[in-house]
C-alpha positions as CSV (number, residue, x, y, z in Angstrom):
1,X,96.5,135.8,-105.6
2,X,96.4,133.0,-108.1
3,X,92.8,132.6,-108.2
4,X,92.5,136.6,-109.1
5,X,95.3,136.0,-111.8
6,X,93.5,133.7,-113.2
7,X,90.1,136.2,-113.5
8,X,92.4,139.1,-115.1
9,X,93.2,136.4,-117.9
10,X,89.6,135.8,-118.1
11,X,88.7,139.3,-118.4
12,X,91.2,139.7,-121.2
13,X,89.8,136.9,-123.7
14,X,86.2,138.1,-122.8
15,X,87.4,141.8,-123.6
16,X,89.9,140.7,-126.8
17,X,86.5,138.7,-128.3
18,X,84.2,141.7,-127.8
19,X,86.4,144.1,-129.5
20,X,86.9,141.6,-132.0
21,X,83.0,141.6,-132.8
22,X,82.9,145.4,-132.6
23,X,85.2,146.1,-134.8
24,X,85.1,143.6,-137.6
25,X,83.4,146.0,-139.8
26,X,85.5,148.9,-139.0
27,X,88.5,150.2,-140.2
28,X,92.0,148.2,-139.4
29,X,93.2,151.5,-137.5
30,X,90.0,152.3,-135.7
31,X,90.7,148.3,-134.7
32,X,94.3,148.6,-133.8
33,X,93.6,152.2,-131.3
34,X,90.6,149.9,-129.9
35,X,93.3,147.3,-128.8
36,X,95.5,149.9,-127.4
37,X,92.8,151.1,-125.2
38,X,91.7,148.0,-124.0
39,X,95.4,146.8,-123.0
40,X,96.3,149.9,-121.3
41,X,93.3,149.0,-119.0
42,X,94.7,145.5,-118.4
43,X,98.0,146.6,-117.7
44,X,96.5,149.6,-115.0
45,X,94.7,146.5,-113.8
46,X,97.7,144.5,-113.4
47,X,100.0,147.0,-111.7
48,X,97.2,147.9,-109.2
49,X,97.1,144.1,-108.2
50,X,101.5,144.0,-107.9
51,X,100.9,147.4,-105.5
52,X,97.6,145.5,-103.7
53,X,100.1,142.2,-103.0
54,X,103.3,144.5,-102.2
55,X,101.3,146.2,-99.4
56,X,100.4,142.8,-98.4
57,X,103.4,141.5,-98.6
58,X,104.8,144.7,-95.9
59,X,101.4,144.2,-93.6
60,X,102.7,140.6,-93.1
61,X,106.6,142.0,-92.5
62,X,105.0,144.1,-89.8
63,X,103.3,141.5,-88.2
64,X,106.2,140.1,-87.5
65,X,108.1,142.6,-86.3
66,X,105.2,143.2,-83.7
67,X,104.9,139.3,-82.9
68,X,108.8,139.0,-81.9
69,X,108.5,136.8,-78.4
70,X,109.3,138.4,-74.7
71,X,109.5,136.2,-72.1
72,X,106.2,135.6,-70.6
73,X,107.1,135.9,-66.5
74,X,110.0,136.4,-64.6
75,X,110.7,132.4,-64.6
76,X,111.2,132.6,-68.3
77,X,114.2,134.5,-67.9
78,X,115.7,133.0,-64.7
79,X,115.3,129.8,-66.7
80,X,117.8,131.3,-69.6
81,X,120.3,131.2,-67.0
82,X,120.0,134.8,-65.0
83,X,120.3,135.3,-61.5
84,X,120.2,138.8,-60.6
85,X,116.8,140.7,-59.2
86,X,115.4,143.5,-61.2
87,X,113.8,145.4,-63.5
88,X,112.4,143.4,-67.1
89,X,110.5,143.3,-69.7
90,X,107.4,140.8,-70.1
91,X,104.9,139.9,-72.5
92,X,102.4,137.9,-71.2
93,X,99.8,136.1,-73.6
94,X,97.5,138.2,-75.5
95,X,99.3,141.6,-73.8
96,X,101.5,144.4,-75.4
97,X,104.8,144.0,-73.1
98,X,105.4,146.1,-70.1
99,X,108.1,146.3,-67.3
100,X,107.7,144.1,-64.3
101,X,110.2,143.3,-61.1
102,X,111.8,140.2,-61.0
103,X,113.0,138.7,-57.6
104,X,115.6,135.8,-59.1
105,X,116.9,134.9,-55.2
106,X,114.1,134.5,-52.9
107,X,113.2,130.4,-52.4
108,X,114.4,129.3,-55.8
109,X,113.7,133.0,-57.7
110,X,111.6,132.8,-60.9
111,X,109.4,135.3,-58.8
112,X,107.3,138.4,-60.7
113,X,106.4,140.8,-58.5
114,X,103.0,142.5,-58.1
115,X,103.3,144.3,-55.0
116,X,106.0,146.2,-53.1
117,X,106.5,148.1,-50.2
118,X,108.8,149.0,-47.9
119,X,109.6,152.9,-47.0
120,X,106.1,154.5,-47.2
121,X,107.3,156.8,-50.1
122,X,103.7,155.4,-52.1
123,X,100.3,156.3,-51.2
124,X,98.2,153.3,-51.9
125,X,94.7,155.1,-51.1
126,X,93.4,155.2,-54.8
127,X,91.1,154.4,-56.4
128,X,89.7,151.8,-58.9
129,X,91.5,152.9,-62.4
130,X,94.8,153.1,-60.6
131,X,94.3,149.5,-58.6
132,X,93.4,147.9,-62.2
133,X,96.3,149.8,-64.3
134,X,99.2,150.3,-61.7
135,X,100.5,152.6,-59.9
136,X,103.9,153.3,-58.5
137,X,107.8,153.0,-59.8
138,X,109.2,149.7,-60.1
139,X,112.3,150.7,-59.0
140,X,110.6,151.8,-55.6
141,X,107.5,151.2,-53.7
142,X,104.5,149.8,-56.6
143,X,101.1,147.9,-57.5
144,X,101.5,146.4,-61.1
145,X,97.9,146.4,-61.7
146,X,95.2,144.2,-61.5
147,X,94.6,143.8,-65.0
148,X,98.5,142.5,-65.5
149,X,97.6,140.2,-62.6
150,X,94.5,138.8,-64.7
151,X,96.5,138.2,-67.2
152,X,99.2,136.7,-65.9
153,X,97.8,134.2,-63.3
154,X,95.5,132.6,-65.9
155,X,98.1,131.7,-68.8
156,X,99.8,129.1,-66.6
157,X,99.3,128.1,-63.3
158,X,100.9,130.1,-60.7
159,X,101.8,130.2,-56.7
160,X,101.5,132.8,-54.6
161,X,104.2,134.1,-52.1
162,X,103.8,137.2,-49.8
163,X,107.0,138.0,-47.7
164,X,106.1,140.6,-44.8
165,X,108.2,142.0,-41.6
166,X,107.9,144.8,-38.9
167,X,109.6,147.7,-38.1
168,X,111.0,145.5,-35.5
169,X,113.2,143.0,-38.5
170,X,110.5,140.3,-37.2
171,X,109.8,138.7,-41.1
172,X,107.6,135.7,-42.1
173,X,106.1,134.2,-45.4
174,X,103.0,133.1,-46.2
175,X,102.7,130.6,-49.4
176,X,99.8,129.2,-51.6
177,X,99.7,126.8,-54.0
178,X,97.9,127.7,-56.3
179,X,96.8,131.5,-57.2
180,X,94.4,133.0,-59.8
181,X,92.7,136.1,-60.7
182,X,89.6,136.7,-62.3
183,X,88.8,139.3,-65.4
184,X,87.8,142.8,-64.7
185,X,83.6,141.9,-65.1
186,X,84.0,139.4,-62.6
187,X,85.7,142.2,-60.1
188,X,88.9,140.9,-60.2
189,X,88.2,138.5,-58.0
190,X,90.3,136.1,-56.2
191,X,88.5,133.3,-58.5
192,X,91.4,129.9,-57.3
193,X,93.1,130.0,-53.6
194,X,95.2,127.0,-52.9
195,X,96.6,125.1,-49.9
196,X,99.1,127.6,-47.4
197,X,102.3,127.2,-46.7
198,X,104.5,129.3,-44.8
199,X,105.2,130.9,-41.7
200,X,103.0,133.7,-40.9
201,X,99.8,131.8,-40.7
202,X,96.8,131.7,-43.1
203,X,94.8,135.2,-43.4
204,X,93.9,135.2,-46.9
205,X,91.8,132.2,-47.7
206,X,89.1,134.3,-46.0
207,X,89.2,136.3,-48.9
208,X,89.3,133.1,-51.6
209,X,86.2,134.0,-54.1
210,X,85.8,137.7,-53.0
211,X,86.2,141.0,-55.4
212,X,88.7,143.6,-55.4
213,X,87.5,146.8,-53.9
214,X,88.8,150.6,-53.6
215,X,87.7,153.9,-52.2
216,X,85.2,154.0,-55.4
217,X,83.7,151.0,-56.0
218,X,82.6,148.7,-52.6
219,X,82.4,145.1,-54.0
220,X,82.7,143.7,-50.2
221,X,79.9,142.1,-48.1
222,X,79.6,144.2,-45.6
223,X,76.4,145.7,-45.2
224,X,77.0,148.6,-42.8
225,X,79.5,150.4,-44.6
226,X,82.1,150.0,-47.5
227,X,85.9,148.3,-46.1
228,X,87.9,150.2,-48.3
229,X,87.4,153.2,-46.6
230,X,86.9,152.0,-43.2
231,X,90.9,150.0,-43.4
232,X,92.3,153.0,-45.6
233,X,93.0,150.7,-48.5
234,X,92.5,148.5,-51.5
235,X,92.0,144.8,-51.2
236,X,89.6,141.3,-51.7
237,X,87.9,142.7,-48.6
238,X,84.5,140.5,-47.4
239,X,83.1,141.5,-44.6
240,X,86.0,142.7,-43.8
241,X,89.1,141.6,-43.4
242,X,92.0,139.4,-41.9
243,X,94.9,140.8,-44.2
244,X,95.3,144.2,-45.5
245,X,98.2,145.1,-47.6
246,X,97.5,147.6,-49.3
247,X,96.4,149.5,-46.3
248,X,98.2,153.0,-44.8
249,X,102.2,153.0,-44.2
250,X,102.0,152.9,-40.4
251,X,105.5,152.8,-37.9
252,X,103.2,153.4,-34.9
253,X,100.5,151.4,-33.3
254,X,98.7,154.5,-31.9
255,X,95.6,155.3,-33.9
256,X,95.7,152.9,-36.7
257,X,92.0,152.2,-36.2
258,X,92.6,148.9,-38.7
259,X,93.6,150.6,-41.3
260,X,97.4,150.5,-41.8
261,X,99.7,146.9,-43.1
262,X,98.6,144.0,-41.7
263,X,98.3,140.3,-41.6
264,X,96.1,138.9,-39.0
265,X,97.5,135.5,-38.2
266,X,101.0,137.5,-37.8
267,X,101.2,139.8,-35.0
268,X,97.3,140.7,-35.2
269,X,95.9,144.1,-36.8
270,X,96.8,146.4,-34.4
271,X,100.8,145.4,-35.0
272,X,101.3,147.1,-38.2
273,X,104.0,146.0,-41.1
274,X,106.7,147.9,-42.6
275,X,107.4,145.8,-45.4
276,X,105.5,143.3,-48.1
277,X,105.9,141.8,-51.3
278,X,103.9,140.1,-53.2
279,X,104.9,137.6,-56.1
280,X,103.8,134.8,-58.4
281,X,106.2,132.2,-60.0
282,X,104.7,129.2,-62.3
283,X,104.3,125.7,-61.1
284,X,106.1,123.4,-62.3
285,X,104.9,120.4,-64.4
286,X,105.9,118.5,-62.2
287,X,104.9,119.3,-58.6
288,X,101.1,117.7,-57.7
289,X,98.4,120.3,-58.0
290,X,96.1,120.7,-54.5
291,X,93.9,123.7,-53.8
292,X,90.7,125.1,-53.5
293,X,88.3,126.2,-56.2
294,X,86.7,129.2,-54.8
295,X,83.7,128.6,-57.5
296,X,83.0,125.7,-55.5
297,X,79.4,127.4,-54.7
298,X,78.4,127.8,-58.1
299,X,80.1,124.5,-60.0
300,X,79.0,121.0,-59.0
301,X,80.8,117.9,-59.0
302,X,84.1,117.2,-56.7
303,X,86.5,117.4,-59.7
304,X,87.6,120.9,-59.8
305,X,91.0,120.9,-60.8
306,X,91.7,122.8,-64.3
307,X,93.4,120.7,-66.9
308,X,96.7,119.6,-67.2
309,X,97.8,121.2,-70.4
310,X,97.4,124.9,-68.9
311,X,101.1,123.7,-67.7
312,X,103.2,124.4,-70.1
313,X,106.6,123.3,-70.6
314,X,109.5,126.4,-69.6
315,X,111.8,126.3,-73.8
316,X,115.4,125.5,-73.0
317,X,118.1,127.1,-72.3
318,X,119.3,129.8,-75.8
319,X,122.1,130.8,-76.5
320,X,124.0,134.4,-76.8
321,X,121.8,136.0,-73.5
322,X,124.1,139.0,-71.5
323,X,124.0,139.9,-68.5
324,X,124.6,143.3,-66.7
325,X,125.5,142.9,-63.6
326,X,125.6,146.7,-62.2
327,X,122.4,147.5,-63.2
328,X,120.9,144.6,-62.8
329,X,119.3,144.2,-66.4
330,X,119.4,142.0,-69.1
331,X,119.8,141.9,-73.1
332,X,118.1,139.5,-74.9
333,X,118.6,140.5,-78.4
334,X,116.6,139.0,-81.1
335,X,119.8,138.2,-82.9
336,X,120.9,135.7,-80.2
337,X,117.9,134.3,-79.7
338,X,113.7,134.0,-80.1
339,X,113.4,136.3,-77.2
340,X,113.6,140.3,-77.0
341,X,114.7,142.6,-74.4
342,X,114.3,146.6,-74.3
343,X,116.7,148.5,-72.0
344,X,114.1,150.4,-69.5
345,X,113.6,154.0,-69.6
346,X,112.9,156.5,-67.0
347,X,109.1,156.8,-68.0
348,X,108.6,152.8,-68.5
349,X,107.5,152.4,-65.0
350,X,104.2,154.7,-64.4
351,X,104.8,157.7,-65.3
352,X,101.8,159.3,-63.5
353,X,103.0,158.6,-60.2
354,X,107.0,158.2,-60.8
């Protein structure tokens, strides 16, 4: 602004000298209305420039406004002190914040959920656009999207748990370390698996480095046909499966042909699941990193292991945070702290499918 200020004032002595010139033969009133015209321009000049840097001055307000900080995950705000599961809002780096459930009790809590289901109220046969927006109500059965998930796993390092049981109560876990998932040109695939953990054995790291596919788009391995619609679901199938969670809500083991809930390693595919869940919760800076880098194929070299300052340090504790312990819900006003909460609204889940 200073630098343009300073070209007005040039403008006015180069303008004050020509009219000088020009009307140094002319009559002192033809001089005097010349002046007048010349300054009126100046001054239209001027007051354009005070509206140009008074808009500029709002634009920046509004950015702002629109750059007030959400918590990034579910961690974030079990870290401010919050213990109760559900319903919250997120804003994970370079996203617009939406709603996600939190699970604040299981193993520790800090847990954003991606997946639930438990009641076969949701169909999960869709298709690609729902799989990679979301589909579902959060305060029911749900898939977050696969686009959220991209986002989320790869702005800090995250773990993956999956809690499953049968219609029997029979339940199990199964744990890894370390869990990412690639951008929507790479297929969303399942681009860093780390070591399990857990109790219902391993039967997803024979799916590490494989893409996401639906009904409509086959990005499996299989040859003969397309998994998606041979299982009756959506999932990092290769050729095909061992796991298949997204598959049809079955209570029966008559006719499932492979295609309802299952997890391989825990009671086999023909013993279907009632129940899953599927979560993500940051690692801490602290706890050693040891996985396996699906893109072992392609990169060379044995080091592997992405850089230490994609952990990030969790801010401490703020101040002035209320809880609401009926609903389950939480106010973070602005006012009390860097952090902003907005009360969730019949139509914030997904409104298509609600």
């Amino acid at each position: 602004m200073k630098s343009i200020q300073t070209g007005v004032d040039s403008i006015v002595a180069t303008i004050s000298e020509v009219k000088s010139r020009q009307y140094t033969r002319t009559f002192a009133k033809s001089d005097v209305t010349g002046t007048v015209d010349t300054m009126s321009l100046i001054n239209e000049f001027r007051k354009t420039l005070r509206e140009q840097k008074n808009k500029k001055c709002e634009c920046k307000s509004n950015r702002v406004d629109r750059s007030e900080r959400y918590p990034t995950d579910c961690h974030e705000i079990q870290v401010q002190g919050f213990n109760v599961s559900g319903i919250y809002k997120i804003r994970p780096e370079d996203m617009e914040p939406f709603y996600v459930l939190c699970d604040l009790t299981t193993a520790g809590g800090g847990w954003t959920v991606f997946q639930n289901r438990f009641d076969g109220s949701q169909d999960f046969y869709k298709g690609w656009s729902d799989y990679e927006y979301g589909f579902g109500n959060l305060a029911g059965e749900f898939w977050l999207g696969l686009e959220k998930l991209n986002y989320l796993t790869n702005q800090k390092l995250y773990e993956l748990r999956i809690e499953m049981e049968t219609q029997h109560g029979q339940d199990a876990y199964a744990g890894y370390s370390v869990f990412t998932v690639g951008p929507e040109h790479e297929g969303y695939r399942i681009s860093t698996l780390g070591t399990f953990y857990g109790t219902a054995g391993d039967s997803l790291s024979y799916h590490a480095g494989q893409k996401f596919s639906t009904l409509d788009v086959d990005n499996d391995e299989w040859k003969e046909g397309a998994c998606a619609t041979e299982h009756g679901g959506a999932w990092w199938y290769k050729e095909c499966d061992k796991s298949n969670l997204n598959g049809k809500y079955s209570m029966t083991t008559e006719d499932n042909r492979g295609q309802s809930m299952y997890w391989i390693s825990f009671k086999g595919p023909n013993f279907p699941l009632t129940k899953t869940k599927m979560m993500i919760r940051p690692l801490p800076a602290s706890k050693p990193i040891d996985y396996m880098d699906t893109n072992r194929k392609i990169l060379e070299g044995p080091e592997l292991r992405p850089p230490v300052d994609k952990v990030r340090p969790i801010p401490d504790k703020l101040p002035g945070l209320r809880t609401n312990n009926v609903k389950g819900t939480y106010d973070l006003s602005p006012s009390h702290s860097q952090y902003r909460y907005d009360e969730p609204t019949a139509d914030a889940f997904f409104p298509n499918y609600a």
